[in-house]
N, C-alpha and C positions, 0 to 999 in steps of 0.2 A: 504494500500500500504506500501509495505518497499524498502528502497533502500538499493539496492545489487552492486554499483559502485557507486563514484563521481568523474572524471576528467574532467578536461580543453581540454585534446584529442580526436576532432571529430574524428578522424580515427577510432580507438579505440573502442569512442561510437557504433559507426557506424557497427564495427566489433559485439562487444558486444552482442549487441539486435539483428541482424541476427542470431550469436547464440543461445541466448536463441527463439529466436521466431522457429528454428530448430528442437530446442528442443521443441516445441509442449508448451510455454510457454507466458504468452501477456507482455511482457514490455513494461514502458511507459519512456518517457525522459520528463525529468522535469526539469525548470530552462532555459528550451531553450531560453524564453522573456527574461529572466532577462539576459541573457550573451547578446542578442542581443542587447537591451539596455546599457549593456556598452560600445558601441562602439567594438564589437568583440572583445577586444582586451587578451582575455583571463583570464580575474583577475577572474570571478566569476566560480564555476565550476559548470559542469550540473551533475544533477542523474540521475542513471539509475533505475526506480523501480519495482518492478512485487507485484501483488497481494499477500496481507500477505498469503495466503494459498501454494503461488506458494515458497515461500522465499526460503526454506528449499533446497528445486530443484533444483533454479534459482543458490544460492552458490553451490552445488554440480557440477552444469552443469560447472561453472566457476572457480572451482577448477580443475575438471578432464581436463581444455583445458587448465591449470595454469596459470590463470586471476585474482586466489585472491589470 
């Protein structure tokens, strides 16, 4: 797995992984326990990651929508 975003922004995430999954892609979110465990309160951020193989795609997909 690589990660291809990290922010404290569900919206965002949320936006994010619909597009790559769009784009024919599996990401996973990672760190979702651990933010929930702080009390939501935003300190820790989540990742967004997709399969090392997918990486390469995943940046591209999130470049052409100018995400990275």
């Amino acid at each position: 797995m690589e990660t291809v975003v990290t922010t404290n922004d569900p919206v965002r995430l949320s936006f994010l992984t619909a597009l790559l999954r769009d784009a024919g892609l599996a990401p996973v979110l990672l760190d979702g326990f651990a933010s929930v465990m702080d009390g939501s309160i935003g300190a820790l951020p989540r990742r967004l990651a997709v399969p090392s193989e997918q990486a390469a795609r995943a940046r591209l997909v999130l470049q052409e929508a100018g995400e990275a």
